[in-house]
N, C-alpha and C positions, 0 to 999 in steps of 0.2 A: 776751551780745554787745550793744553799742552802737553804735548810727549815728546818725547825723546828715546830717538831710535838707535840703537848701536849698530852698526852695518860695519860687515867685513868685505871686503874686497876690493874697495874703493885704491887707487892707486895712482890717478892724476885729475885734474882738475875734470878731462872729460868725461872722466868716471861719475864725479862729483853731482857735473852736469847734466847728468844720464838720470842720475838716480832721482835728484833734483825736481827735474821733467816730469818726472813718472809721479812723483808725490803729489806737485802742483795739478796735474790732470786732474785728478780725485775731485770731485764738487764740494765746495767749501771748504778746501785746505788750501793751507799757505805753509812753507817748506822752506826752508833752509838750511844746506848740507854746510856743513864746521870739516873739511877732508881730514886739518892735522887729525881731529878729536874722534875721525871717523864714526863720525855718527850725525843723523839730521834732528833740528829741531822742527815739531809738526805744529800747526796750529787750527785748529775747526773741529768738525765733528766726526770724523771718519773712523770707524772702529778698527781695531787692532788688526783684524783678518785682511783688512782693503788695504790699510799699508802695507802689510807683511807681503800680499801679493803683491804689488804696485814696487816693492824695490826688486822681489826677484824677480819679476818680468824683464825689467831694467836688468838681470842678470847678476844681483849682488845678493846679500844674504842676511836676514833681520838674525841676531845673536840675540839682543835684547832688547825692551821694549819697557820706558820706566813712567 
């Protein structure tokens, strides 16, 4: 399964990298943050609430979720 996360607040690479971190933790996800497009693409099983947590922990903020 794929998502696609719109995340706000992201603002430099190490932002990117934060958030990045926090998705890949998740068991069985695989994550990669796009900064310009501000938003991450998700890949595994992970339901909506475990990412929604997992970026704001990381301190940024899920807007959307497609």
């Amino acid at each position: 399964m794929e998502k696609k996360l719109m995340i706000e607040g992201m603002m430099c690479r190490h932002c990117a990298a934060r958030v990045e971190q926090a998705l890949n933790a998740l068991p069985g996800v695989c994550a990669a943050v796009d900064l310009p497009g501000q938003c991450a693409v998700v890949r595994g099983e992970a339901d909506e609430d475990a990412l929604r947590r997992a970026v704001e922990s990381a301190g940024y903020r899920v807007t959307e979720i497609r």
